[in-house]
C-alpha positions in Angstrom: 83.5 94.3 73.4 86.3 91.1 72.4 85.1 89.7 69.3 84.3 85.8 69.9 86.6 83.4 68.8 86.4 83.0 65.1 89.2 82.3 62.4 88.9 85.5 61.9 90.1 86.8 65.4 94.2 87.7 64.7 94.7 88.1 68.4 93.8 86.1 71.8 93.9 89.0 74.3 95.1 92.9 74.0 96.3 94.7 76.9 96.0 98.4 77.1 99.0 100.2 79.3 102.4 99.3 79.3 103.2 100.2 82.5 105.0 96.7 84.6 101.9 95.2 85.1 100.0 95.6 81.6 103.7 93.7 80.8 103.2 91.1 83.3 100.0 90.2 81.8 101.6 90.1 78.4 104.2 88.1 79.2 102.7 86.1 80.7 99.7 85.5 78.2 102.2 84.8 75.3 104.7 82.8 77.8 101.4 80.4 77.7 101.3 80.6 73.7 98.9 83.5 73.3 98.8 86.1 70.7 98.8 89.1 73.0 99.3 93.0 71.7 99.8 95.9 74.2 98.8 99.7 73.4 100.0 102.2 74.9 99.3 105.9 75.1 103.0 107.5 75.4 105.7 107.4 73.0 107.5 105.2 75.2 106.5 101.9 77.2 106.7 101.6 81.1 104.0 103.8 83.0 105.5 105.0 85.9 108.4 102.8 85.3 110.8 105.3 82.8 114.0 107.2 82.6 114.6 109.9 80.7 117.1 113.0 80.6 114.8 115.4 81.5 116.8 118.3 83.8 120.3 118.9 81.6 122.3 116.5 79.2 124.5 113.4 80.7 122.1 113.3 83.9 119.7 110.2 83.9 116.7 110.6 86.1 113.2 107.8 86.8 110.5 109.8 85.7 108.7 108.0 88.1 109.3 104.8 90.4 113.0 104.3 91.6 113.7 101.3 93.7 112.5 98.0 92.9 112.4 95.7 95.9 109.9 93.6 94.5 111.1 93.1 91.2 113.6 90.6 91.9 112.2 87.3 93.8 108.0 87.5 93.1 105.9 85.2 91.4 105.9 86.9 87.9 109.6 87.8 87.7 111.2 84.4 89.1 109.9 83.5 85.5 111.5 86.2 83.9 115.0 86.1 82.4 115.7 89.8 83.0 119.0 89.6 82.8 119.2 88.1 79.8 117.5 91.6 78.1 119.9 93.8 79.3 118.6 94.5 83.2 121.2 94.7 85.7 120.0 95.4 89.2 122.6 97.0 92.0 122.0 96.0 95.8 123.6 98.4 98.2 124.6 97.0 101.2 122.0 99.8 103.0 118.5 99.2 102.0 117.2 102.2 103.7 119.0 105.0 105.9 116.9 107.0 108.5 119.3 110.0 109.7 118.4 111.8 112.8 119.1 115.2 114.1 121.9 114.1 116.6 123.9 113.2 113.0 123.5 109.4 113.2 121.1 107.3 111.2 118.8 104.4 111.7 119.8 101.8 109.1 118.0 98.9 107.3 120.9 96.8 106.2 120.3 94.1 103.6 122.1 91.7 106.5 119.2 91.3 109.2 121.5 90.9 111.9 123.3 93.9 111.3 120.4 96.0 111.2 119.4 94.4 114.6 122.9 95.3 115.8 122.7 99.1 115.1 119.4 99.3 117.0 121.4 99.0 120.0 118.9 98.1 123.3 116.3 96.9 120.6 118.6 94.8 118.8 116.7 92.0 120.4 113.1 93.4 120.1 113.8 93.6 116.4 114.9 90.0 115.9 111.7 89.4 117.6 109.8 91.1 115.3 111.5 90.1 112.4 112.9 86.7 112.5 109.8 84.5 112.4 108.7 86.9 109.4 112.3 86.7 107.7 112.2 82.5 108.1 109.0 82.1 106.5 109.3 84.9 104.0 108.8 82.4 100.7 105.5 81.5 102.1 104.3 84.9 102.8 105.0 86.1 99.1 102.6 83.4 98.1 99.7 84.5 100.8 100.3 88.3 100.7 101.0 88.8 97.4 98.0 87.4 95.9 93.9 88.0 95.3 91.8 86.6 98.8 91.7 83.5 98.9 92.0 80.1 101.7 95.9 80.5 103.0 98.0 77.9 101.6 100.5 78.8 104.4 98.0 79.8 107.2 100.3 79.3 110.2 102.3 81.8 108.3 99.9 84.1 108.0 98.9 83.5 111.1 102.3 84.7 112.6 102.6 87.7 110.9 99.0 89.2 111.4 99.8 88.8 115.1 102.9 91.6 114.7 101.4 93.7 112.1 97.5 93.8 112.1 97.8 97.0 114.2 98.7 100.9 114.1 102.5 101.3 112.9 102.7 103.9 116.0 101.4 101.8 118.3 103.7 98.8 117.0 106.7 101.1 117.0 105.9 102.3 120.7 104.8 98.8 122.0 108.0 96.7 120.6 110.5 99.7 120.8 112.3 101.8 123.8 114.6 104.0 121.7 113.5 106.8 119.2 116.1 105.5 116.5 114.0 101.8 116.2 111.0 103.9 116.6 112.0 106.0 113.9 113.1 103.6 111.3 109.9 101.6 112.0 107.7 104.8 110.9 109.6 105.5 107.9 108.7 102.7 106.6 105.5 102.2 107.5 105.0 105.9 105.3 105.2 103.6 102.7 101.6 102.3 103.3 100.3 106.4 102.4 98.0 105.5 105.4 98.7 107.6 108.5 100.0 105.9 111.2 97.3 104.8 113.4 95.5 103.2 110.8 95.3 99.6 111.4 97.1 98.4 108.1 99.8 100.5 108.4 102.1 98.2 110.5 101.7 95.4 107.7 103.7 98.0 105.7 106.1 98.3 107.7 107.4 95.1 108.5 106.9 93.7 104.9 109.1 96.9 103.7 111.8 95.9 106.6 111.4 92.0 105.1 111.9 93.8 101.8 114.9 95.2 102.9 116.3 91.9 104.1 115.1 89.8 101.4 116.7 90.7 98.9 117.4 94.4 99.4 116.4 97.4 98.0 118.0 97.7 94.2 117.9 100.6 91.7 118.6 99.5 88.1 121.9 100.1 86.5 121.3 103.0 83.6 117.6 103.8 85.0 114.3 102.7 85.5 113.4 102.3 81.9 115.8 99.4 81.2 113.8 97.4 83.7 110.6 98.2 81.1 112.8 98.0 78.3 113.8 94.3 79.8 110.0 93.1 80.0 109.4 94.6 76.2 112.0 92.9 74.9 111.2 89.7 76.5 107.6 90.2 75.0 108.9 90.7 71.9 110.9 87.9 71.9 107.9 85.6 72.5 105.7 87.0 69.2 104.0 89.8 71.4 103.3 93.0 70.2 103.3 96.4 71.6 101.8 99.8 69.7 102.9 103.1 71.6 101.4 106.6 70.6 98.1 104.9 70.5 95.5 105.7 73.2 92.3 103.9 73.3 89.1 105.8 73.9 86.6 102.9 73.1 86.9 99.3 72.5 86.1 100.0 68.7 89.9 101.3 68.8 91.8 98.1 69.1 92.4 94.8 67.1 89.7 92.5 67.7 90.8 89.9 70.4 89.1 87.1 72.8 90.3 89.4 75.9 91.0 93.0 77.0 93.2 93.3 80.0 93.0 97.3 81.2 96.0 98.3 83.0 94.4 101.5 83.7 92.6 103.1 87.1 88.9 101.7 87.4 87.8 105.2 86.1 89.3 104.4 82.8 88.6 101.3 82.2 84.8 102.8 82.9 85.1 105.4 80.4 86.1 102.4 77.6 84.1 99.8 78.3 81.6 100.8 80.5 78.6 100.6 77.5 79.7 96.7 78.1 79.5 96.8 81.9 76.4 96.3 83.9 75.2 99.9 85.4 75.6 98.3 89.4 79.5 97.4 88.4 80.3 100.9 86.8 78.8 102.3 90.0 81.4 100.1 92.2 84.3 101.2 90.1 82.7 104.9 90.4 83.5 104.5 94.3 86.4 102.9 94.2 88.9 105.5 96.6 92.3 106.9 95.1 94.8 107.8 97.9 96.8 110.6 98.3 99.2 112.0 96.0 102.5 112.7 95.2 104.7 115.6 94.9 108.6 114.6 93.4 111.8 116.5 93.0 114.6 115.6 90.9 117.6 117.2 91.0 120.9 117.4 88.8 123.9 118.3 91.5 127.5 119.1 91.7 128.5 116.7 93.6 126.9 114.1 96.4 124.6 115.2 99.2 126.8 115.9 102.2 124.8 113.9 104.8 126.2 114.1 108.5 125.3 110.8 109.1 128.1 108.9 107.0 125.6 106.1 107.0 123.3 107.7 104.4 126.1 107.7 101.6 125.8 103.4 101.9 121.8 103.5 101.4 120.3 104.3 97.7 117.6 105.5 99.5 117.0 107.7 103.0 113.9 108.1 104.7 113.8 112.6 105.8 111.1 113.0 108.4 113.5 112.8 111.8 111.0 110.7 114.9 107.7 108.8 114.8 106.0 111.6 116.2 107.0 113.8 113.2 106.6 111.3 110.4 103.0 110.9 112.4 102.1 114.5 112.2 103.0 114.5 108.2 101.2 111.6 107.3 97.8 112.3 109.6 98.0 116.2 107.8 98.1 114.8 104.2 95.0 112.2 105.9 93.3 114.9 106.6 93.7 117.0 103.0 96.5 119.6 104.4 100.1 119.5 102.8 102.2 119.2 106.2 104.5 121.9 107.0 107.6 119.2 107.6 106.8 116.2 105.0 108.8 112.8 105.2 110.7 112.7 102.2 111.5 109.6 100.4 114.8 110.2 98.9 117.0 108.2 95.8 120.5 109.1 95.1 121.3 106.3 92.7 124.4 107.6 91.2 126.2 106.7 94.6 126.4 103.7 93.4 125.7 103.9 88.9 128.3 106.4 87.5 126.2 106.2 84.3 123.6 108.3 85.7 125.2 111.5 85.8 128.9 113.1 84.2 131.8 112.2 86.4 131.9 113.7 89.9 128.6 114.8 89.1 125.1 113.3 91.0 121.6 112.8 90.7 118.5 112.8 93.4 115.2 112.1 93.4 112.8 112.7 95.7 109.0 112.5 96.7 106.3 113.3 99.7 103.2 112.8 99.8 100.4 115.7 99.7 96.1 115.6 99.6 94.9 113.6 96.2 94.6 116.7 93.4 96.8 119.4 95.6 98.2 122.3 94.1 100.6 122.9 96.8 104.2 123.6 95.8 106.2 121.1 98.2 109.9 122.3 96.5 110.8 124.2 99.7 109.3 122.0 102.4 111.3 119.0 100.3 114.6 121.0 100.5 114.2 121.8 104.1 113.9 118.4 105.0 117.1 117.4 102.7 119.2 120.7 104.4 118.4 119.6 107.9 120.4 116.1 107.2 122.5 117.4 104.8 124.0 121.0 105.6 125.4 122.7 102.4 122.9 120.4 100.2 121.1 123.9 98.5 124.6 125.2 97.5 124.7 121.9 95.2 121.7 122.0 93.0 122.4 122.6 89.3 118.8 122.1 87.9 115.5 120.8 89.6 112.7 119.4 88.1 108.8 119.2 90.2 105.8 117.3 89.3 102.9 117.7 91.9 100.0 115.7 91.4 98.7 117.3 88.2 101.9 116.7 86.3 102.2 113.0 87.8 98.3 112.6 86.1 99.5 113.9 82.8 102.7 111.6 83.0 101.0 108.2 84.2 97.4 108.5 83.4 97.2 106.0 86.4 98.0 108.5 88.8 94.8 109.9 89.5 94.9 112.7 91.5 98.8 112.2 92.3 98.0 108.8 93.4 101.0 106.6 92.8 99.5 103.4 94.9 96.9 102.7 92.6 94.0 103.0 95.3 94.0 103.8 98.7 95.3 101.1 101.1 92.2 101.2 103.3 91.4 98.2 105.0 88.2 97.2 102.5 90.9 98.3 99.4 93.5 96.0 100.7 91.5 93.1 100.8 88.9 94.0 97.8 90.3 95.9 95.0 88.4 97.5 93.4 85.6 95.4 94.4 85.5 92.3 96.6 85.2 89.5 94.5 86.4 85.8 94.0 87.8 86.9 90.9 88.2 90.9 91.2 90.1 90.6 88.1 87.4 90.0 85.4 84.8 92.0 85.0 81.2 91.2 84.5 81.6 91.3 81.1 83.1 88.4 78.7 86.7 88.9 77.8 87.3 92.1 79.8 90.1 91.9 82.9 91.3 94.6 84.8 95.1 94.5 85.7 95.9 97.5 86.9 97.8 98.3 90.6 93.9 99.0 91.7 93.6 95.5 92.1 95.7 92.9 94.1 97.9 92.8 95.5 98.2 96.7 94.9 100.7 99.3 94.3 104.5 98.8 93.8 106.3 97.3 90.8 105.7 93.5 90.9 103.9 92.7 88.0 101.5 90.4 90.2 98.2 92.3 89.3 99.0 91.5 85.5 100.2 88.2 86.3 97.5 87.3 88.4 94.6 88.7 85.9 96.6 86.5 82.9 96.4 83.8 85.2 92.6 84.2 85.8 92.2 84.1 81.9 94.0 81.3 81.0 92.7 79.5 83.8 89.2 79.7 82.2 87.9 82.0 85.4 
């Protein structure tokens, strides 16, 4: 376990990952004038948040996350000069485009009112939805996006549970009259890996459209790992220190320190320090649920997807899976443990708008669906259906591919359990206690051990706020 403070003790707290939020608790340790050191396993910092050329030469891929909506205006990065360490986000106009079969597409547009305009007869259902969300936004970051705890902004709160505490189908069907509104409102409530008549799955939704809105959905100029890159060099440049090639096994393997922040899934952290942890707590982390996993395509291609819908070429990324009742059917089969016949795809194509990802008149994709925790399923032709449908003639373009199903997502992010890129499923007891309910679910019952992981709040996606929050908790004394 920590060493207690002594003279002796070099270090106040060690973190061990490097993915965004093992950073976030970093930086924000030695922000507050801590000696802080990170570990890491890889060869190179980031988790889930890396680039690499991994297909052929001259084409940049992300190895794993893409698209960074909440890397831009949350708690932990309004502190961070990013900019300043060589990240440049890019903002296409299109957040998210949905394309349908008729050869027109549903589109999210970073403008709100444009995106109500394209929804035609629902223009004004969606401003109904979405504006008393979109005017108290700032307030909702701070409730949301943060362990359970008394509302600061509870009228807020308030507001939006009224539009989102229920099924995203029955939301979509309820506020909705056209299958394109319909449609773009179940693509993003995919995001939530829950299917779509679980009761938390609406919530997803409409904080992804917010998202979308506020500030848009950006990829990073040059790949995901200058975004990690960014965060190390910030650390650096306030006396942290990070080791990579280093795994830790036991506590006995790092520097002694006052803390030990784990940005690992529960199961890990177990296998570390669980001689420290009372037997009742190891068996809460035992039953802590992963979701389902993932199974991603990259692709190097000749040239850029040919999508009928002219739309899709203004959106970094488009959401494949056609009408709520399809996107439905996917995400209840992978519920249920079956890899669905016609997946919703999540799809990047960021060298639409960053020529440095791929030679000149050359492109890159990358795209994911979800499949059952641990599947061996090969998804490369259900992917690539789903791709062809909107884009006739996309096949004939593909250099090079890479896959990774779930197994190969494991062995690249050790935090993947299973394929699991959400850090925990989003079930209504995980949402609000992760991965056990506590007034502090960030220390565990040990002194000087955190967990910072995505499986606890606020969750999955790249925000930092799990790492931030568990610094927090430490410096704060709780």
């Amino acid at each position: 376990m920590p060493a207690p403070a002594s003279a002796s003790t070099r270090l106040d707290a060690v973190v061990v990952g490097s993915g965004p939020n093992g950073l976030a608790a970093a930086v924000t340790l030695a922000g507050a004038g801590r000696s802080v050191k990170v570990y890491e396993a890889a060869d190179t910092p980031g988790g889930a948040v890396r680039s690499g050329q991994s297909i052929l030469q001259g084409y940049v891929h992300d190895l794993g996350a893409a698209v960074f909506p909440m890397a831009v205006d949350t708690p932990f990065f309004r502190g961070v000069p990013m900019r300043e360490f060589g990240l440049e986000f890019i903002f296409p106009e299109a957040s998210v485009a949905h394309p349908l079969d008729d050869g027109t597409a549903a589109v999210l547009w970073r403008d709100p009112e444009r995106t109500a305009a394209g929804l035609g007869p629902d223009s004004n259902r969606y401003w109904a939805l979405m504006r008393p969300v979109l005017g108290r936004w700032d307030e909702l970051v701070d409730d949301l996006f943060a362990p359970l705890h008394l509302p600061r902004h509870p009228a807020a709160l308030v507001s939006f549970g009224l539009r989102a505490c229920v099924p995203a189908a029955v939301l979509a069907r309820a506020v909705f009259r056209t299958g394109r509104a319909r449609a773009l409102l179940a693509g993003l409530a995919a995001h939530s890996i829950l299917p779509l008549w679980h009761p938390m799955s609406a919530a997803f939704a409409v904080i992804m459209a917010a998202s979308g809105h506020l500030p848009g959905w950006p990829v990073v100029r040059g790949g995901a790992g200058r975004l990690s890159a960014a965060l190390v060099s910030y650390l650096l440049s306030l006396g942290g220190e990070i080791e990579t090639g280093r795994e830790v096994r036991d506590l006995r393997d790092v520097e002694p320190s006052r803390a030990v922040f784990f940005d690992t899934a529960p199961a890990r952290a177990l296998r570390i320090a669980g001689a420290t942890l009372p037997p009742s707590y190891g068996r809460r982390l035992q039953a802590f649920r992963h979701g389902p996993g993932a199974f991603k395509v990259d692709w190097a291609l000749s040239g850029p997807i040919p999508w009928k819908a002219p739309a899709c070429r203004e959106a970094a990324t488009v959401h494949l899976g056609g009408t709520l009742e399809e996107i439905e059917r996917a995400e209840a089969a992978v519920w249920r443990g079956v890899p669905p016949e016609k997946p919703f795809v999540f799809l990047v194509q960021p060298s639409l708008f960053d020529a440095s990802r791929a030679p000149a008149g050359r492109h890159t994709a990358w795209a994911y669906c979800h499949v059952p925790n641990g599947s061996a399923a090969d998804m490369t032709g259900p992917v690539e259906a789903q791709v062809e449908r909107f884009a006739p003639g996309f096949k004939d373009l593909v250099l090079a591919r890479c896959t990774m199903g779930p197994a190969d997502l494991e062995l690249f992010d050790m935090n993947c359990t299973g394929g699991d890129i959400a850090g925990g499923a989003n079930t209504f007891t995980q949402v609000l206690g992760r991965p056990v309910f506590s007034a502090n679910p960030y220390a565990m019952p040990a002194p000087g051990l955190y967990l910072c992981s995505a499986s606890t709040p606020p969750g999955g996606g790249v925000h930092g706020l799990c790492g931030y929050h568990a610094a927090r908790a430490f410096l704060e004394g709780g």
